[in-house]
Structures are given as structure tokens and as C-alpha cells.
C-alpha positions as a LaTeX table, in Angstrom:
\begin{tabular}{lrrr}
\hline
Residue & $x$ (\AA) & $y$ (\AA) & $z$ (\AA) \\
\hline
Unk1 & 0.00 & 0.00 & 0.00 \\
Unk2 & 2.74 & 2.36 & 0.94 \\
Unk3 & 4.66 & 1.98 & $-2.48$ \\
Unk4 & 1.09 & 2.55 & $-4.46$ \\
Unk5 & 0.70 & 5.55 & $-2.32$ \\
Unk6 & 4.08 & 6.97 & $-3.13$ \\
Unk7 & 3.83 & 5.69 & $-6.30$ \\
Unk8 & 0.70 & 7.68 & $-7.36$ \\
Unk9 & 2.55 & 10.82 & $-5.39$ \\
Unk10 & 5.49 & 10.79 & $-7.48$ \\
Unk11 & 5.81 & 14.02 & $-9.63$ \\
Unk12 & 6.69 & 14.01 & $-13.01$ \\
Unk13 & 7.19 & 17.78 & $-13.12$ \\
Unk14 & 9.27 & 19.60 & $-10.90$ \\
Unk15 & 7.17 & 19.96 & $-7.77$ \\
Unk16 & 5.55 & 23.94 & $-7.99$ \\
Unk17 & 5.60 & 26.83 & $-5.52$ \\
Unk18 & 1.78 & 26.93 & $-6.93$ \\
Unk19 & $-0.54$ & 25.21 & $-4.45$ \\
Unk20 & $-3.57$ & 23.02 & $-5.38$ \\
Unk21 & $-5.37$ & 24.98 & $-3.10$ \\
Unk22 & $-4.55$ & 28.21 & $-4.83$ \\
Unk23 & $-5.59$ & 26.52 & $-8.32$ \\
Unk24 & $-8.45$ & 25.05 & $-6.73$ \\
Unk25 & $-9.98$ & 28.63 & $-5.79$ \\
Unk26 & $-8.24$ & 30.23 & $-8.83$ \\
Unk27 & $-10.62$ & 27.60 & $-11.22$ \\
Unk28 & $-13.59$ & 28.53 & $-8.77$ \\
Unk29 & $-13.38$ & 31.96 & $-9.32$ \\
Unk30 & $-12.97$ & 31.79 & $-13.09$ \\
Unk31 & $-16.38$ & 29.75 & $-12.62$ \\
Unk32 & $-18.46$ & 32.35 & $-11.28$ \\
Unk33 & $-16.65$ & 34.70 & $-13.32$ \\
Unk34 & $-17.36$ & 33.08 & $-16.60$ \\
Unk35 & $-20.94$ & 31.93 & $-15.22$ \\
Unk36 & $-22.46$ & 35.40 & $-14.72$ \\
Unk37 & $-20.99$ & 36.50 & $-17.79$ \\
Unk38 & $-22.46$ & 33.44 & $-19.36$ \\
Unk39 & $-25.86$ & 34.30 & $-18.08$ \\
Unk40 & $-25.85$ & 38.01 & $-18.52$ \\
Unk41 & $-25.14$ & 37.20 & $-22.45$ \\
Unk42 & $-27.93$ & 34.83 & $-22.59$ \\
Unk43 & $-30.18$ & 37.01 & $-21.28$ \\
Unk44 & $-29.25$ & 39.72 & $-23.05$ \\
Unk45 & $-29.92$ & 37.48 & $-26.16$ \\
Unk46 & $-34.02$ & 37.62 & $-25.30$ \\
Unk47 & $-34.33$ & 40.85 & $-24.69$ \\
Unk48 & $-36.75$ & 41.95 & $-27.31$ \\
Unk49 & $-34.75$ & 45.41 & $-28.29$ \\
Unk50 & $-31.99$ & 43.73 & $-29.37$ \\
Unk51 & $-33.37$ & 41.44 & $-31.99$ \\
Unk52 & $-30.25$ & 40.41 & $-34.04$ \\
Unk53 & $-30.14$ & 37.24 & $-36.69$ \\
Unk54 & $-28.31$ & 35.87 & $-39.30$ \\
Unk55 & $-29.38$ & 33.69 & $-41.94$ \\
Unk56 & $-27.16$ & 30.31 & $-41.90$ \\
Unk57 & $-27.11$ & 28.77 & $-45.90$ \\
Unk58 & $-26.38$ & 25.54 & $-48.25$ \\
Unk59 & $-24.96$ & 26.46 & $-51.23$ \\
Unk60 & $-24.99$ & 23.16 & $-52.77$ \\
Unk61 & $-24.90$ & 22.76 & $-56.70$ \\
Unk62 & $-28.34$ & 22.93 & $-59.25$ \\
Unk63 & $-27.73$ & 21.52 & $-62.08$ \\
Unk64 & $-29.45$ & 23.15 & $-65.44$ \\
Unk65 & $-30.52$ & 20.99 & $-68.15$ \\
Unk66 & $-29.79$ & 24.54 & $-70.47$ \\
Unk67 & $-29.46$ & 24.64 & $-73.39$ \\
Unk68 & $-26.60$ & 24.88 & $-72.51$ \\
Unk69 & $-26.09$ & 22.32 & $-69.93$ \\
Unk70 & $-24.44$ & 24.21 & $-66.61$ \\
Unk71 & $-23.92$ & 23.80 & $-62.87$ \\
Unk72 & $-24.67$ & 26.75 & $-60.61$ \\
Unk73 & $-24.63$ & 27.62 & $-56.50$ \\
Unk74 & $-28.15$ & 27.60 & $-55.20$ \\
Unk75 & $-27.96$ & 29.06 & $-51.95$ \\
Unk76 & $-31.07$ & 27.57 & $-49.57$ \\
Unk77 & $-31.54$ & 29.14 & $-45.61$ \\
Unk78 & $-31.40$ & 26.07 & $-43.95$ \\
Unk79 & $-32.02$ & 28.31 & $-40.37$ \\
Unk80 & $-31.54$ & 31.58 & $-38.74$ \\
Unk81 & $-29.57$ & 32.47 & $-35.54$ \\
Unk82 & $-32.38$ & 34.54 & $-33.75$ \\
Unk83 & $-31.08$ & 34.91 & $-30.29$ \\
Unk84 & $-27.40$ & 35.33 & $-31.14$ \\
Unk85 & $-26.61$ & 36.46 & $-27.99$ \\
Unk86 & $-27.61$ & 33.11 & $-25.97$ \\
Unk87 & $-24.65$ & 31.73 & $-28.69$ \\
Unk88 & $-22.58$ & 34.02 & $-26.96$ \\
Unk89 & $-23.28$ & 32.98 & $-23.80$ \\
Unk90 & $-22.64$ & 29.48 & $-24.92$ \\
Unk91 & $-18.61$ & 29.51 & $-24.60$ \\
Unk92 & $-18.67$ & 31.32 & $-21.42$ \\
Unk93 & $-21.15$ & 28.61 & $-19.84$ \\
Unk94 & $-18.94$ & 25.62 & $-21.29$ \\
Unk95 & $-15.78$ & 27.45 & $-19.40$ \\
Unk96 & $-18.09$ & 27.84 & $-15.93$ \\
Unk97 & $-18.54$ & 24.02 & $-16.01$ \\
Unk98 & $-14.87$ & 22.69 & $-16.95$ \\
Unk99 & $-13.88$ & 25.19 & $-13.56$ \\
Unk100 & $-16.65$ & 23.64 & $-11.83$ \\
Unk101 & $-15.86$ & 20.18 & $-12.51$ \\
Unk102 & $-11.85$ & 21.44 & $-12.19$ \\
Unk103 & $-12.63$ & 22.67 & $-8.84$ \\
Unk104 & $-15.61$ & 20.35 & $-7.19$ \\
Unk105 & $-15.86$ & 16.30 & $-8.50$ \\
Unk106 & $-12.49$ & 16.10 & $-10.94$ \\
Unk107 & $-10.64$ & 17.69 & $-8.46$ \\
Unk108 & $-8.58$ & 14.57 & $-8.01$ \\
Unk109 & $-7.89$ & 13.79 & $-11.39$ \\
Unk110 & $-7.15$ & 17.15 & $-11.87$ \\
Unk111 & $-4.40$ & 17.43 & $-9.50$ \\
Unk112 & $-2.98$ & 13.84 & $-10.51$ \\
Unk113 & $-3.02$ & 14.99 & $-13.93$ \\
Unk114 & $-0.91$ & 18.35 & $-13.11$ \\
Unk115 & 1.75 & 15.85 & $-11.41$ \\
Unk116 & 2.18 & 14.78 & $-14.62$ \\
Unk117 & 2.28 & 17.77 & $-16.82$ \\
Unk118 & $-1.35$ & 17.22 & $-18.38$ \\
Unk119 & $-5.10$ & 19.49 & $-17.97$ \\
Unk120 & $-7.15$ & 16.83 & $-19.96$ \\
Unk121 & $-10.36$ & 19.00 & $-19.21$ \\
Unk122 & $-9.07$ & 22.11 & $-20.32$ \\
Unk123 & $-8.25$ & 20.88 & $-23.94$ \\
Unk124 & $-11.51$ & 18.93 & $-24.20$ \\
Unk125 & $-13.20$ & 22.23 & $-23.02$ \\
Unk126 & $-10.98$ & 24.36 & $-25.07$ \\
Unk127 & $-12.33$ & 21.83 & $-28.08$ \\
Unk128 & $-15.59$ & 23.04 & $-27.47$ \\
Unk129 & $-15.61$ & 26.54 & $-26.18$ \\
Unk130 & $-12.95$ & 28.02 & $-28.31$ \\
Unk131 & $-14.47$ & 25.96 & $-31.51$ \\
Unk132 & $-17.96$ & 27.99 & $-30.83$ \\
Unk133 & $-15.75$ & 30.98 & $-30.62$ \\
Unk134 & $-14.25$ & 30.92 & $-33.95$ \\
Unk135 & $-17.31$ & 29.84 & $-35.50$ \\
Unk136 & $-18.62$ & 33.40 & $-34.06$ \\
Unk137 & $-15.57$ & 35.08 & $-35.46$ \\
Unk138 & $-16.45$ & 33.58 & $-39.09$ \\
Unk139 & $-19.77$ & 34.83 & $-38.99$ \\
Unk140 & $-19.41$ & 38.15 & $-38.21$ \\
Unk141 & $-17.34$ & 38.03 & $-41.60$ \\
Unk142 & $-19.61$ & 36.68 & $-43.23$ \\
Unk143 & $-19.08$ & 32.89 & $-43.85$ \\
Unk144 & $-22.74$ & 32.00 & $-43.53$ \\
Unk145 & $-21.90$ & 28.47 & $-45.24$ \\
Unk146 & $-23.12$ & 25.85 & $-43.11$ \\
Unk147 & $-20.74$ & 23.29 & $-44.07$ \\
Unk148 & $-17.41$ & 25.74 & $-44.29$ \\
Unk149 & $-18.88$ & 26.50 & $-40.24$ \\
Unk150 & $-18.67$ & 23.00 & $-39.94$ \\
Unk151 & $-15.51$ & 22.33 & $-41.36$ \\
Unk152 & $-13.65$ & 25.24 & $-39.22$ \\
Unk153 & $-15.61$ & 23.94 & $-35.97$ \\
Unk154 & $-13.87$ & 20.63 & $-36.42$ \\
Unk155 & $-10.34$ & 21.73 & $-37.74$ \\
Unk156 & $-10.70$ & 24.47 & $-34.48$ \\
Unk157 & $-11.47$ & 21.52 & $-32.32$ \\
Unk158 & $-8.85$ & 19.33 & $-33.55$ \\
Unk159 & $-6.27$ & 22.07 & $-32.89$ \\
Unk160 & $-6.66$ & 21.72 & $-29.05$ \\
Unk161 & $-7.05$ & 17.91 & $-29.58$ \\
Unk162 & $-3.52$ & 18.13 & $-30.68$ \\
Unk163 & $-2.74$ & 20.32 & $-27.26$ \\
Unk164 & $-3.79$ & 17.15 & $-25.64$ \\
Unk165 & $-1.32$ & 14.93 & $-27.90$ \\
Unk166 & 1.43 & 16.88 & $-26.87$ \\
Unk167 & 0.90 & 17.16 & $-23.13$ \\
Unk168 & 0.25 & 13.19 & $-23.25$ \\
Unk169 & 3.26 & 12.32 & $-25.06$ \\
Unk170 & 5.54 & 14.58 & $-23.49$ \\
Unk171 & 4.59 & 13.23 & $-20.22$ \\
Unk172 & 6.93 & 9.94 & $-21.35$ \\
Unk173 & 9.86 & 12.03 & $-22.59$ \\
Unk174 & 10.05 & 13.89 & $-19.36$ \\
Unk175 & 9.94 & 10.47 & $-17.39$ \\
Unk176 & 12.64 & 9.00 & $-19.95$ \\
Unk177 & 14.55 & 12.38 & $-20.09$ \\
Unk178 & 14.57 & 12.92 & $-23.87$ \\
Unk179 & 14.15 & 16.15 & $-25.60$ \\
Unk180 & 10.20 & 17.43 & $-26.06$ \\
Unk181 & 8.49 & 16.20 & $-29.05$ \\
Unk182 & 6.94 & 19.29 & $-30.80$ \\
Unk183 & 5.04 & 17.29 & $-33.66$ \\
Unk184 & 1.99 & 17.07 & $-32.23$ \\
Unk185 & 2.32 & 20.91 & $-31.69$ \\
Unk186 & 3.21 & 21.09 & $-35.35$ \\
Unk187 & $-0.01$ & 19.80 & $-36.33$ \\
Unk188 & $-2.38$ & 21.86 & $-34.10$ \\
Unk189 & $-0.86$ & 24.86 & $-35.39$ \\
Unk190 & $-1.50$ & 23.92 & $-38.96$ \\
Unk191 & $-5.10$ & 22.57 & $-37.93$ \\
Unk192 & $-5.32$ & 25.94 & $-35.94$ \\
Unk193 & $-4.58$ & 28.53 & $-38.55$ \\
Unk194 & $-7.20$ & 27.20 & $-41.02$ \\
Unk195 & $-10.28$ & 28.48 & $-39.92$ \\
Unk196 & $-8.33$ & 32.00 & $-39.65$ \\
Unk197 & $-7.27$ & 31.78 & $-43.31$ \\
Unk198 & $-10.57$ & 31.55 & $-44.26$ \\
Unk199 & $-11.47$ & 34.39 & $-41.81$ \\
Unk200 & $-8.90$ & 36.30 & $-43.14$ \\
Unk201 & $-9.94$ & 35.63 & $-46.79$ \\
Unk202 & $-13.53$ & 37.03 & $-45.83$ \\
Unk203 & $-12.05$ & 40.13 & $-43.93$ \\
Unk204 & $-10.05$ & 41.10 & $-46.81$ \\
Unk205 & $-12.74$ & 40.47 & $-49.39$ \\
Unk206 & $-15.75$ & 40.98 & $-47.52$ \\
Unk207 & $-17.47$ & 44.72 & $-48.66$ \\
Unk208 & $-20.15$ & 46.69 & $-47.18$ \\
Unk209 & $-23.07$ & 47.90 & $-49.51$ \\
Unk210 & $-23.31$ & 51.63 & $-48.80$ \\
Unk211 & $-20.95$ & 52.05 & $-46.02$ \\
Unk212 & $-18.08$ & 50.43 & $-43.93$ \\
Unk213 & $-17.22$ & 47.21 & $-41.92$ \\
Unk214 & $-18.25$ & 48.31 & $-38.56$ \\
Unk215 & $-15.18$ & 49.44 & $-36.22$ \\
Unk216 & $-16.35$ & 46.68 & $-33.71$ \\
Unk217 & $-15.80$ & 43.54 & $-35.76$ \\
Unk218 & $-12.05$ & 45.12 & $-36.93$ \\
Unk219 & $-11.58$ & 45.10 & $-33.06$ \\
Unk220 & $-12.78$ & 41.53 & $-32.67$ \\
Unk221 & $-10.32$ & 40.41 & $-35.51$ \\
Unk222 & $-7.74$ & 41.87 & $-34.36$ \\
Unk223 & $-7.85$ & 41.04 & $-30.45$ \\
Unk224 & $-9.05$ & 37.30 & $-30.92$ \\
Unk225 & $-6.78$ & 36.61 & $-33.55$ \\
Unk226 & $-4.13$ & 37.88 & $-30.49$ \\
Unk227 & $-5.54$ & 35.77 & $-28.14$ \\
Unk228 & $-5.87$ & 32.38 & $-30.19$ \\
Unk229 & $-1.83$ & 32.46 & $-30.88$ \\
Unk230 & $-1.21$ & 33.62 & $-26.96$ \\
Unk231 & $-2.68$ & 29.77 & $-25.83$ \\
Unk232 & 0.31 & 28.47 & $-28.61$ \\
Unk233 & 2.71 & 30.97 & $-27.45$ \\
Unk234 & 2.18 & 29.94 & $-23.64$ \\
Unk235 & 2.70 & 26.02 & $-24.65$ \\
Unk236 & 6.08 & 26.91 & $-26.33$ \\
Unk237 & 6.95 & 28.89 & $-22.94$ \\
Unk238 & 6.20 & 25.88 & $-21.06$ \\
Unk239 & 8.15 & 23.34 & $-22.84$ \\
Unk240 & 10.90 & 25.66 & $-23.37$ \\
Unk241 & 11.19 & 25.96 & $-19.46$ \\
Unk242 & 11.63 & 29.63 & $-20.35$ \\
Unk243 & 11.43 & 32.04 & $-16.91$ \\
Unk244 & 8.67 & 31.42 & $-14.77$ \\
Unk245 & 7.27 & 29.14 & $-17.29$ \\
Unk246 & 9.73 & 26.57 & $-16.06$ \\
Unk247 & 7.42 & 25.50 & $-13.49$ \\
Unk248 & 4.25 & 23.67 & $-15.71$ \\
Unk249 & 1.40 & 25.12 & $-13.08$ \\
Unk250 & 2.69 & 29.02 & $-13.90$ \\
Unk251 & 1.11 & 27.70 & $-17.07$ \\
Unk252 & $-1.36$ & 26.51 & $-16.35$ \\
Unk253 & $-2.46$ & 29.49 & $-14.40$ \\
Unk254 & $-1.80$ & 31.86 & $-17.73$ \\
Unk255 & $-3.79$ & 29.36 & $-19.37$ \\
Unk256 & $-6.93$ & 30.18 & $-16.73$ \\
Unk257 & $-6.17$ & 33.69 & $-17.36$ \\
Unk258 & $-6.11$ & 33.82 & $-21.19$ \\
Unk259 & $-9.04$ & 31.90 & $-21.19$ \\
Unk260 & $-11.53$ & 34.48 & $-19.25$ \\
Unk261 & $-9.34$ & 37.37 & $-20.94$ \\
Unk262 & $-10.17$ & 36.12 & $-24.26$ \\
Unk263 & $-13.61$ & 35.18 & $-23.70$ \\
Unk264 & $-14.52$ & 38.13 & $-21.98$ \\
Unk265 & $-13.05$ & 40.38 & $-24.54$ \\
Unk266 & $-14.98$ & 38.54 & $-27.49$ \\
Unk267 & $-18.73$ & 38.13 & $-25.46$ \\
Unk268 & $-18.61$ & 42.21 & $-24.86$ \\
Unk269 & $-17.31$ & 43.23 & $-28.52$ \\
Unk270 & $-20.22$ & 40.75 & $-29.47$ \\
Unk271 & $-22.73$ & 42.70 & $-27.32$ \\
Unk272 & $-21.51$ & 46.35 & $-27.45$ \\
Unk273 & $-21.49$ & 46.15 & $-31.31$ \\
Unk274 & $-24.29$ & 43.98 & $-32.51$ \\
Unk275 & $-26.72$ & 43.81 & $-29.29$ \\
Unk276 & $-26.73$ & 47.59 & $-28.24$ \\
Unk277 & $-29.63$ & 49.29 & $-29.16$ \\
Unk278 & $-27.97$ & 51.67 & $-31.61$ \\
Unk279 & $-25.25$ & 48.70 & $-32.82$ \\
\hline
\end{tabular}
């Protein structure tokens, strides 16, 4: 029993001046933080005086019998986003619950997890929440394709599935005391800059019958775009063993921080631009 017990104590990391205890209320704060956010954007989404909608589309092929024979786009609304702000709210809710399952019932796992260099919820939260994020991003630029959504949902949620590789397989080259391997790193940042190529594509093509882009969405480009490679640049930190980031829990407190920053940022740009009654 004694060797199990020491056993399942043993660090993999360098043991942190960063206390569970700390993390554990650091995680529940960033739950109520991100939870009355959550809410507040939800609500906000019903209120009557700030009706907002898009139209979501298929733009699958019809093919005309002509003379002469040709294949053309026909664009069909397959539904409308009519409470857009309750999407909002969506990413901040998802964040409330991976602290509250962080800081209440996988608190254990959590913590055994850390020993070892790995936040399994995070990236499966991260999969979700920063996937609805994106697909946000895209719409406000005006990819209203359903399946292009689709497509940069999954490629945005594969990107942090990738984060998970490389915690998971770097826990065995700490152990056997070989260098980091960065391919599964690699691969999330290829998976990760897709769905901003195609944002990009739309910002720089994307015109505005009788009148600008409004100043809000330029802001939202620019800041999330900032954000998204400040997760990446916070991994490299941490492997690299660069400055504080030497110790894997500074990290993972960035991590925490970045994520309410970021969502924050994005859920208010959302609402002071589109859901204000003169946005």
C-alpha cells in the first residue's frame, strides 16, 4: 500500500511553488466569473430590443438541363440564428462548467493529472468553447456556409485535440529524459490557422453595400486573432522551461487567465457592437 501511495505521489514535473489549493480557488473563481458573464449574455440574447439574426445557408450545386447544360450555386436558408446572444453565452457557460468540474468532483484527477504535466479537461473544453468561438468570429465576416462552419468547428477543435497529444506524449519524454516532441504541436498549429485563413480571406474580401465594416468587428479580428496564438505561445513557454514558465502550473495558471481574458473580450465586442440598441 505504501509503495502505491508513493507511487501515485510521485511528480513528473518539478514539484511547484503553486498550491492546489490556490488553483483550486483560482478555477472557482474563473467559474463564477465566466458563469455570470455566461448568463448576462444569454439574457441579453431575449431581450426583445436587441433582436439580431443571421441567416445560416447551403450552397450546394443545381444543375441546369440549359441549353446549354451548366452547374450553378443555389444558396437555400437552412435556419436563422435569432437569439445570437444566448450563442454568446454558450462559450462562457462551457468554461463555468470545466472550472466547476476542475474545482468540485475532478478535483482529483485534476491534481494527478498536473503531477504529470497534463489538464485533460481544459483541452476537451478548449475543443468546445474556443471551436464555438471561432465559428462566431467567421460569422461576423460573413461565412454563412453551413458546411465551411462546420468544417472550421472541427479543424478548431482538432487544434486543441492536438494540445492534448502533446501534453500526453511529453509526459513519457520527461519520465525518460529525452528532448520534447513538438510534432503534435506542429499539427495543431496547422489545424489551428485554417479556420483564420478563411477568416482572413472574408475580412479582406468581404465589402459593405453603402458604407463600412463596422469598427467593432475590426476590433474583434484583431484582439481574438491575439488571443488564439497567446494559448500556442504559452505552450512553447512551457516546454521551453523559459522564466517562470519553467514550473508547468505558472502555465497553467496563464492558461486560466487567457481563457476568461479572451472570452470576456470577445462576449462584450459581441454585445456592445451587434446587441446595443444603436449597434
Amino acid at each position: 500500500m505504501t509503495d502505491m501511495k508513493n507511487k501515485e505521489e510521485d511528480w513528473v514535473i518539478p514539484k511547484s511553488e503553486i498550491t492546489f489549493e490556490y488553483l483550486k480557488k483560482f478555477n472557482r473563481s474563473a467559474m463564477i466569473l465566466h458563469l455570470v458573464q455566461g448568463l448576462l449574455m444569454v439574457l441579453f440574447g431575449f431581450l426583445p430590443f436587441l433582436d439580431f439574426s443571421m441567416d445560416i445557408y447551403t450552397f450546394y450545386l443545381e444543375f441546369d438541363l440549359g441549353p446549354p447544360p451548366t452547374l450553378s450555386p443555389n444558396p437555400e436558408v437552412i435556419f436563422t440564428f435569432t437569439v445570437l446572444g444566448a450563442f454568446v453565452g454558450t462559450f462562457l457557460l462551457l468554461s463555468a462548467i470545466a472550472h466547476f468540474l476542475i474545482a468540485y468532483p475532478l478535483n482529483k484527477l485534476y491534481i494527478r493529472d498536473l503531477k504529470k504535466g497534463i489538464n485533460k479537461v481544459r483541452w476537451f473544453e478548449y475543443a468546445l468553447s474556443s471551436s464555438i468561438m471561432i465559428v462566431l468570429i467567421a460569422l461576423f465576416f460573413g461565412v454563412l456556409d453551413f458546411w465551411a462552419l462546420f468544417m472550421i468547428f472541427i479543424s478548431n477543435a482538432l487544434m486543441n485535440m492536438f494540445g492534448l497529444m502533446m501534453e500526453l506524449h511529453n509526459v513519457y519524454t520527461r519520465k525518460l529524459k529525452e528532448k520534447v516532441r513538438w510534432t503534435a504541436y506542429y499539427l495543431g498549429v496547422i489545424a489551428g490557422a485554417v479556420p483564420w485563413i478563411v477568416i482572413t480571406a472574408y475580412f479582406i474580401n468581404t465589402g459593405v453595400e453603402g458604407g463600412e465594416i463596422p469598427g467593432f468587428v475590426y476590433w474583434i479580428y484583431a484582439i481574438e486573432l491575439i488571443f488564439f496564438n497567446t494559448f500556442a505561445i504559452n505552450m512553447i513557454l512551457q516546454y521551453k522551461g523559459i522564466g517562470k514558465w519553467k514550473d508547468y502550473l505558472y502555465g497553467e495558471r496563464v492558461y486560466i487567465i487567457l481563457s476568461l481574458v479572451s472570452k470576456t473580450f470577445l462576449a462584450w465586442l459581441v454585445f456592445g457592437g451587434v446587441f446595443s440598441p444603436t449597434g
